[in-house]
VEXVO-338157 format. One record per atom (N, C-alpha, C): residue number from 0; residue in one letter; chain; y, z, x. Coordinates in steps of 0.1 Angstrom, whole numbers, plus 5000, padded with zeros to 4 digits. Example, Ala and Ser with C-alpha at 12.3 -4.5 7.8 and 13.67 -1.06 7.14 Angstrom:
BEGIN
0  A  A  4943  5078  5132
0  A  A  4955  5078  5123
0  A  A  4967  5078  5132
1  S  A  4978  5071  5128
1  S  A  4989  5071  5137
1  S  A  5000  5079  5129
END
This chain:
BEGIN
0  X  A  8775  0976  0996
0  X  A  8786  0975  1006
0  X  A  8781  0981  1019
1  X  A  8789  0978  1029
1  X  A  8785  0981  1043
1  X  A  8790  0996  1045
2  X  A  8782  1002  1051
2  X  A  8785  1013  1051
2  X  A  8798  1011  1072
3  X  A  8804  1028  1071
3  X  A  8816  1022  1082
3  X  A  8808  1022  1096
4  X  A  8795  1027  1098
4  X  A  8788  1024  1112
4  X  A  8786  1011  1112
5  X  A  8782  0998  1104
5  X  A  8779  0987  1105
5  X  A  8789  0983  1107
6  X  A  8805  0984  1101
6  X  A  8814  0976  1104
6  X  A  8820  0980  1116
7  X  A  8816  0991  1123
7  X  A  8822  0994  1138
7  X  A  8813  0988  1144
8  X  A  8801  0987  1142
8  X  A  8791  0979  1149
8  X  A  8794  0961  1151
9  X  A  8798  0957  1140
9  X  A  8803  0939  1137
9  X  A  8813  0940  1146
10  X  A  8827  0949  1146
10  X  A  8838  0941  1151
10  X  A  8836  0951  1165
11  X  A  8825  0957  1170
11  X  A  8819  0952  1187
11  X  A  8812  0944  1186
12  X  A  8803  0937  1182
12  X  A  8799  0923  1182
12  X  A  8804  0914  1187
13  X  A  8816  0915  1173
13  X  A  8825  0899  1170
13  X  A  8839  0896  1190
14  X  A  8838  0916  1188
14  X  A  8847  0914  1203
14  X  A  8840  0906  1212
15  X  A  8822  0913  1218
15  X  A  8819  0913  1228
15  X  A  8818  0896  1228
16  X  A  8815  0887  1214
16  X  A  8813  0878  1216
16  X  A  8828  0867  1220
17  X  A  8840  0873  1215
17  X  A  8847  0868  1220
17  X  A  8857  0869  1234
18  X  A  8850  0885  1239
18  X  A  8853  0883  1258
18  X  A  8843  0867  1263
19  X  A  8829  0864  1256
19  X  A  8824  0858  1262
19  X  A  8830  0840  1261
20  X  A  8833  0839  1247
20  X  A  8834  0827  1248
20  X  A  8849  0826  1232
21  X  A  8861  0824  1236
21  X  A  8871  0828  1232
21  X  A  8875  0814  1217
22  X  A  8868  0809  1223
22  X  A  8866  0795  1207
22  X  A  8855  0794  1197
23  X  A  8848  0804  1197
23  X  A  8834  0809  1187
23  X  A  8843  0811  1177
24  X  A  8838  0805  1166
24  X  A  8845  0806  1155
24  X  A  8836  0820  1146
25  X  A  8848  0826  1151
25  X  A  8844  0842  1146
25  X  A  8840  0847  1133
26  X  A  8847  0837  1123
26  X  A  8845  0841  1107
26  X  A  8832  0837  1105
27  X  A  8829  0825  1109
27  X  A  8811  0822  1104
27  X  A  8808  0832  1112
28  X  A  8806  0833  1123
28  X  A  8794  0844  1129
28  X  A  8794  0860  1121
29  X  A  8811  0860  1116
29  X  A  8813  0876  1110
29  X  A  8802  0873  1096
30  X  A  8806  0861  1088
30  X  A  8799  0859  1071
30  X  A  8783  0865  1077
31  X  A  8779  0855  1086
31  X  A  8765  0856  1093
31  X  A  8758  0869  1091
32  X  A  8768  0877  1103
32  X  A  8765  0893  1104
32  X  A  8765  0901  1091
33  X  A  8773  0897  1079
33  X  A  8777  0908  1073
33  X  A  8761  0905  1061
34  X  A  8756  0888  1068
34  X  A  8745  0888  1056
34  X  A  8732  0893  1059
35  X  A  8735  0891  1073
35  X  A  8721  0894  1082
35  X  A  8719  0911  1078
36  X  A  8731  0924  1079
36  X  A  8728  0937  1075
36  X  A  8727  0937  1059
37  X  A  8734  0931  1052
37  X  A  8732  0934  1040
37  X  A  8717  0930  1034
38  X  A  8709  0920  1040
38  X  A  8696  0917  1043
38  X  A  8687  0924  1044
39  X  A  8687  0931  1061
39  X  A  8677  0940  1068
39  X  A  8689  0954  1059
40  X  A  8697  0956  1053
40  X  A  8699  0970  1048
40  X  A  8685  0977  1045
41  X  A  8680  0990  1048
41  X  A  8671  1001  1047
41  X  A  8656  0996  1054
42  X  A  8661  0985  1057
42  X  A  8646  0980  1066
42  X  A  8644  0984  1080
43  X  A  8635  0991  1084
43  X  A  8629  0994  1097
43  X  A  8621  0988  1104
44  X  A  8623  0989  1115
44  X  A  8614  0982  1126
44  X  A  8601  0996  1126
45  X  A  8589  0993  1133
45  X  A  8581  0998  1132
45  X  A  8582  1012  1140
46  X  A  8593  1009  1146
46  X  A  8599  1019  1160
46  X  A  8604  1030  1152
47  X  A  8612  1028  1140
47  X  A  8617  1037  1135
47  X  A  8636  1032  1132
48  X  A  8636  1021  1144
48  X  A  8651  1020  1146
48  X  A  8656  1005  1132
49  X  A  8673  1008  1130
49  X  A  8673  0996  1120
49  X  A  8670  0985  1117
50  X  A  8664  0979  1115
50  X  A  8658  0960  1119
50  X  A  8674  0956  1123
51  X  A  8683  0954  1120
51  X  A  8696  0948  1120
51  X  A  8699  0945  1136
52  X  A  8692  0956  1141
52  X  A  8693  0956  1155
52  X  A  8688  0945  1164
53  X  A  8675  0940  1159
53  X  A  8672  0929  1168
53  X  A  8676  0916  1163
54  X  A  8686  0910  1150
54  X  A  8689  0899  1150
54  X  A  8702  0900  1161
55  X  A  8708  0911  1160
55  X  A  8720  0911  1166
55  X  A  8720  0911  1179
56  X  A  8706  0916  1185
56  X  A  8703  0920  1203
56  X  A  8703  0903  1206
57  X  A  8690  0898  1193
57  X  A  8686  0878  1198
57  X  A  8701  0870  1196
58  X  A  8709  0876  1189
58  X  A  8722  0870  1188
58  X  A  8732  0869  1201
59  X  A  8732  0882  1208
59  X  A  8736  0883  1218
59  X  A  8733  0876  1231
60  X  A  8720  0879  1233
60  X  A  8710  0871  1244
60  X  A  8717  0857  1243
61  X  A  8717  0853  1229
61  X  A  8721  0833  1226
61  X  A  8736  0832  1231
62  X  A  8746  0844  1227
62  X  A  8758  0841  1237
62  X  A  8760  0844  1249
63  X  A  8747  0851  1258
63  X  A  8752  0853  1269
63  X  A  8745  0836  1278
64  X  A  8736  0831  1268
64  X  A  8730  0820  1270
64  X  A  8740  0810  1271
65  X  A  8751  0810  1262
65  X  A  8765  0805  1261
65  X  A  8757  0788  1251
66  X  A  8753  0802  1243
66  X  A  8750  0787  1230
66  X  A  8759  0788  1217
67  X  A  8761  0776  1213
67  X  A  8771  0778  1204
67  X  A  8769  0787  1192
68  X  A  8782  0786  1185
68  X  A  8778  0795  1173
68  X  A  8771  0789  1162
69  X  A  8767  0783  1160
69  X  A  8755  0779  1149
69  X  A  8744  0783  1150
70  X  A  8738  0777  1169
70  X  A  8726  0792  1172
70  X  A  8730  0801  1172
71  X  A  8739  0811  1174
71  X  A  8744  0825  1174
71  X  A  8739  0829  1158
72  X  A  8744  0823  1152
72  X  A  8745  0825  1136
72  X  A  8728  0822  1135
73  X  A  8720  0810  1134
73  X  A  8709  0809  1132
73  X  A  8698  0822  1137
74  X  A  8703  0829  1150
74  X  A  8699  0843  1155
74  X  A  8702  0851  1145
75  X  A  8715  0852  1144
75  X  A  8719  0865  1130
75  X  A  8709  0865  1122
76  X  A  8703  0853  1114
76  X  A  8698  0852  1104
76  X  A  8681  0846  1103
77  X  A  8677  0845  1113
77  X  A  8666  0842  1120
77  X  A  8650  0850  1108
78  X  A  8655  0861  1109
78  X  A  8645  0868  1103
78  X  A  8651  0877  1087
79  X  A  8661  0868  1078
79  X  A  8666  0875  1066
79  X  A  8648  0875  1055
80  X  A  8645  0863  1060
80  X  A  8634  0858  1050
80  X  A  8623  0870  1051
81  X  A  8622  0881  1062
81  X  A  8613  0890  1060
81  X  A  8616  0903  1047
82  X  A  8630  0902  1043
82  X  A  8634  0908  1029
82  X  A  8623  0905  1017
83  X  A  8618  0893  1019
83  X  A  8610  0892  1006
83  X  A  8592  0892  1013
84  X  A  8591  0898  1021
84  X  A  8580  0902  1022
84  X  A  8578  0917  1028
85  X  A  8564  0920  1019
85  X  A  8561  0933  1016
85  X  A  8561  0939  1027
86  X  A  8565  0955  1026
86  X  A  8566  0960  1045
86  X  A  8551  0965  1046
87  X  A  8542  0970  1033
87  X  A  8533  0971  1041
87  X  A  8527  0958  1049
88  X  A  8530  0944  1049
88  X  A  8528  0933  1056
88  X  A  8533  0936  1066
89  X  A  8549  0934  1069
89  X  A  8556  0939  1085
89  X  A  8549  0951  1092
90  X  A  8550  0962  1082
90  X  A  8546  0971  1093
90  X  A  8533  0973  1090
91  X  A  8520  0966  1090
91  X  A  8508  0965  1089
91  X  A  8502  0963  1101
92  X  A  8486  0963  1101
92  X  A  8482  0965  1114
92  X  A  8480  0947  1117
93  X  A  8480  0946  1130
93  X  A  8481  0932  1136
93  X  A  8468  0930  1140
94  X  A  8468  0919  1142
94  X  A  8472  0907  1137
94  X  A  8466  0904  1123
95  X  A  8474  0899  1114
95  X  A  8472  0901  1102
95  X  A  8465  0889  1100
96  X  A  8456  0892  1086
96  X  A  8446  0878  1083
96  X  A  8448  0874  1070
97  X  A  8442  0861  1061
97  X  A  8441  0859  1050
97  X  A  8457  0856  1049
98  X  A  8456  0862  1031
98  X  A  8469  0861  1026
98  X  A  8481  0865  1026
99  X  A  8480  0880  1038
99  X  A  8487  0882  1045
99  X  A  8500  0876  1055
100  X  A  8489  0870  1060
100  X  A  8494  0859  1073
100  X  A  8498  0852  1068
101  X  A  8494  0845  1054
101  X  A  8500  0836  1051
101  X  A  8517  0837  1043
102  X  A  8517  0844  1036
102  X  A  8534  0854  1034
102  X  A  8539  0852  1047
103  X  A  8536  0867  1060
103  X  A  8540  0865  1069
103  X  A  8546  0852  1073
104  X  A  8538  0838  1076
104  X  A  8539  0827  1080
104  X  A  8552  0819  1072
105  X  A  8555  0823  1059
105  X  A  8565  0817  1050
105  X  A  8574  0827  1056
106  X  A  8583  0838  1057
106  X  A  8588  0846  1060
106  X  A  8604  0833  1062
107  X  A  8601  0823  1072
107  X  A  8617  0812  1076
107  X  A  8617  0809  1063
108  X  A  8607  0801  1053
108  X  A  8612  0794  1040
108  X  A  8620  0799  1031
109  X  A  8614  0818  1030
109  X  A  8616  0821  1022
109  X  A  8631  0830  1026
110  X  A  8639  0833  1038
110  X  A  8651  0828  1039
110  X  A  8661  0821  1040
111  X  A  8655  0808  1042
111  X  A  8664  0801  1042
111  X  A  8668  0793  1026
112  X  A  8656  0796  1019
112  X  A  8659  0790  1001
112  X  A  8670  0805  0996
113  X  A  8667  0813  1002
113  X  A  8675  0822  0996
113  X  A  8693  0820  1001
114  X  A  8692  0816  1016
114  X  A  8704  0817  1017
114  X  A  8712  0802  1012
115  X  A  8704  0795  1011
115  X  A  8711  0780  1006
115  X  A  8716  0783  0991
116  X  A  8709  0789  0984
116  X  A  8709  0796  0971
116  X  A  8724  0803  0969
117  X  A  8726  0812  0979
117  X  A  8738  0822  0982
117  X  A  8749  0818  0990
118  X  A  8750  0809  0997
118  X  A  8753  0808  1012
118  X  A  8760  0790  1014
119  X  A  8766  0788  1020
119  X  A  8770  0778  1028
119  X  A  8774  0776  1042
120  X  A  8758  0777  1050
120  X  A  8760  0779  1066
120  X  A  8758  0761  1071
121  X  A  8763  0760  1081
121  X  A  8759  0745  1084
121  X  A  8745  0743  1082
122  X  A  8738  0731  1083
122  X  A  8724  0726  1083
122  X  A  8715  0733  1094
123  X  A  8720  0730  1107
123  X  A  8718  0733  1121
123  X  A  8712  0747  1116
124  X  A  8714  0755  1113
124  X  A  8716  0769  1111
124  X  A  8707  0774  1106
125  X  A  8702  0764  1094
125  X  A  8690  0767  1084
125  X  A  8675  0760  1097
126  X  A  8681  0751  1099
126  X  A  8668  0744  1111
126  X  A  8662  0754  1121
127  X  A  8675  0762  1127
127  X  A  8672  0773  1138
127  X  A  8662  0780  1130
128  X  A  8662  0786  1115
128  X  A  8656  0800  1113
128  X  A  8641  0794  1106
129  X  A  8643  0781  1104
129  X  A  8629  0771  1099
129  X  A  8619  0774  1108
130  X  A  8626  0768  1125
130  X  A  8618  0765  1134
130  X  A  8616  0780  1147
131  X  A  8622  0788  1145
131  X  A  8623  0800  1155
131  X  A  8602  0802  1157
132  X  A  8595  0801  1149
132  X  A  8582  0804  1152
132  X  A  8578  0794  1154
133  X  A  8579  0781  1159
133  X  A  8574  0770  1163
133  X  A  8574  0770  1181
134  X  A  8561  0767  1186
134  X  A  8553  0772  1200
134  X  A  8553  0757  1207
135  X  A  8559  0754  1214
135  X  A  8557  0746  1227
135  X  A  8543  0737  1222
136  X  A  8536  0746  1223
136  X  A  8518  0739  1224
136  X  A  8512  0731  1211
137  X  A  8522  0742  1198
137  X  A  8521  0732  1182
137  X  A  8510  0746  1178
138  X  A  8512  0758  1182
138  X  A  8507  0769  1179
138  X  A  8514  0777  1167
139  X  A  8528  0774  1168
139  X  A  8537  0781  1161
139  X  A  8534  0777  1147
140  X  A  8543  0782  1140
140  X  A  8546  0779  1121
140  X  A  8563  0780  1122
141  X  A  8562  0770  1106
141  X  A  8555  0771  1098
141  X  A  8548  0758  1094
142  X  A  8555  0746  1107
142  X  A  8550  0732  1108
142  X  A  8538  0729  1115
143  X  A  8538  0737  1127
143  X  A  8530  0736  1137
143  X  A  8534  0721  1146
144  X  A  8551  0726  1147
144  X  A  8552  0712  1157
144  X  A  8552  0715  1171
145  X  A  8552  0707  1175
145  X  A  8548  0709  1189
145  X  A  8560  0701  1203
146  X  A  8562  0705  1216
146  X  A  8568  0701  1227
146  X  A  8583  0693  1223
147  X  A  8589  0682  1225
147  X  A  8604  0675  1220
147  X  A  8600  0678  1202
148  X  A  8592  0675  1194
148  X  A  8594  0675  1182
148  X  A  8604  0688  1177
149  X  A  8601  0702  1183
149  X  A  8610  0714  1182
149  X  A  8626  0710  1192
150  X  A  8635  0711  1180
150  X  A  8648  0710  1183
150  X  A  8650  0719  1196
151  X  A  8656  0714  1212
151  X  A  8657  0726  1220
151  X  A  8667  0739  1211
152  X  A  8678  0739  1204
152  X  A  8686  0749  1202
152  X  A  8673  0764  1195
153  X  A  8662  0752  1188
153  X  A  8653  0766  1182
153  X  A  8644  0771  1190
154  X  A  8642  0763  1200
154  X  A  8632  0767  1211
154  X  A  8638  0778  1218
155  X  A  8649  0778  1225
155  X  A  8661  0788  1228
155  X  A  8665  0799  1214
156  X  A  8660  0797  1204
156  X  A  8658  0810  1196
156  X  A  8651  0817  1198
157  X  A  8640  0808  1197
157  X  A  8624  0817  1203
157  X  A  8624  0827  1212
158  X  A  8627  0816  1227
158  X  A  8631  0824  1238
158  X  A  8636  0840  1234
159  X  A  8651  0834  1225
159  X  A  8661  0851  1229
159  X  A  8654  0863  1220
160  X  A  8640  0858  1213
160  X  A  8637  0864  1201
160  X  A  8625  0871  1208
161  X  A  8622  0867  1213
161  X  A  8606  0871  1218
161  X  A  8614  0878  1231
162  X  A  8625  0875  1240
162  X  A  8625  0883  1248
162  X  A  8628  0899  1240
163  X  A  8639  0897  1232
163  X  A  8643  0906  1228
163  X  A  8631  0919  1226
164  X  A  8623  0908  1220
164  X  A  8609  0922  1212
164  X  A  8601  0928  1220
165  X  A  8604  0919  1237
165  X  A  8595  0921  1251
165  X  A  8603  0934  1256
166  X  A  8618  0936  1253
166  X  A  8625  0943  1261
166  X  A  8629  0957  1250
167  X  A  8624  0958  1240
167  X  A  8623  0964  1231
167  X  A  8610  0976  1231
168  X  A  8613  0985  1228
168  X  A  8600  0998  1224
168  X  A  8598  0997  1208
169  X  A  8583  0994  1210
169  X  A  8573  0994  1203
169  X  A  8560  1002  1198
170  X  A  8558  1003  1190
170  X  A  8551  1023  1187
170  X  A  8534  1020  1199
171  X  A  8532  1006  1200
171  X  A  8520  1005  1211
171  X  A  8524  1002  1224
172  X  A  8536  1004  1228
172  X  A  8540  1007  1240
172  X  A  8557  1005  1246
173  X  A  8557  1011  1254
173  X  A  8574  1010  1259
173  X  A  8580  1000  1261
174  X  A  8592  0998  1260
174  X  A  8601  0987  1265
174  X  A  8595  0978  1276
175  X  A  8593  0970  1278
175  X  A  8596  0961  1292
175  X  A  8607  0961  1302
176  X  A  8608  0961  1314
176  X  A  8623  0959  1320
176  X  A  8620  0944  1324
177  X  A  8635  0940  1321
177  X  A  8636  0926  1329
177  X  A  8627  0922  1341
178  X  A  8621  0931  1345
178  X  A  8619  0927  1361
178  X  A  8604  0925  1357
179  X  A  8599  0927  1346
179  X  A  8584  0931  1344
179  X  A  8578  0918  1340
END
């Protein structure tokens, strides 16, 4: 169960998202949230701070982007699949090699078989957290598609996902500011 900082934390969420955009259908994005922390529950970023925090920062960025709530929701849940991989993998030294990488690289599969298992989020939803590591150039995983083949809604995951971790402190170096 959620402990009561997480649920003061959701219903500022669920508010700020509804100053922004007043027809977001609140209950999915609330199921979303409540799966995304019960997920990252006791998981750390390497910072020390709760992982819960950066689906919700990339979730945010996607509404101030004024994308709908399925990407919102697909942010929520973008990174549940790193639950089933080992933290000494996450918080291991980078860039990781071998079999490693290769886990790492499964990380979308193996949330989104879990949440289809548990879950009934639209389709859209499961595509966002498939494709969030897929790179413009066909660099990304787990397909390695490349330019229009990547749905724009996941490419705009990417974006709010990578900004987030740019504007984020990191134990090899400080935050970024916007301007940087």
């Amino acid at each position: 169960m959620k402990n009561v900082d997480q649920v003061d934390r959701m219903d500022e969420f669920l508010e700020y998202l509804k100053g922004l955009n007043p027809n977001y259908d609140l209950e999915l994005i609330k199921k979303a949230y409540l799966t995304a922390a019960t997920m990252h529950n006791g998981q750390l970023r390497k910072s020390g701070e709760p992982y819960i925090i950066h689906p919700v920062e990339t979730a945010k960025i996607l509404a101030q982007l004024g994308m709908d709530e399925q990407t919102i929701v697909a942010g929520l849940l973008h990174d549940v699949g790193k639950r089933f991989v080992d933290m000494d993998i996450i918080c291991g030294t980078w860039p990781l090699t071998g079999e490693a990488r290769e886990t790492w690289k499964n990380h979308p599969h193996y949330g989104v078989d879990y949440l289809k298992k548990h879950f009934d989020f639209p389709s859209l939803v499961y595509t966002g957290i498939l494709e969030h590591h897929e790179w413009y150039n066909g660099s990304g995983y787990p397909y390695g598609k490349s330019g229009d083949e990547i749905p724009l809604f996941a490419r705009i995951i990417k974006l709010a996902d990578c900004y987030d971790a740019l504007i984020s402190k990191r134990p090899s170096r400080d935050a970024q500011t916007p301007s940087d």
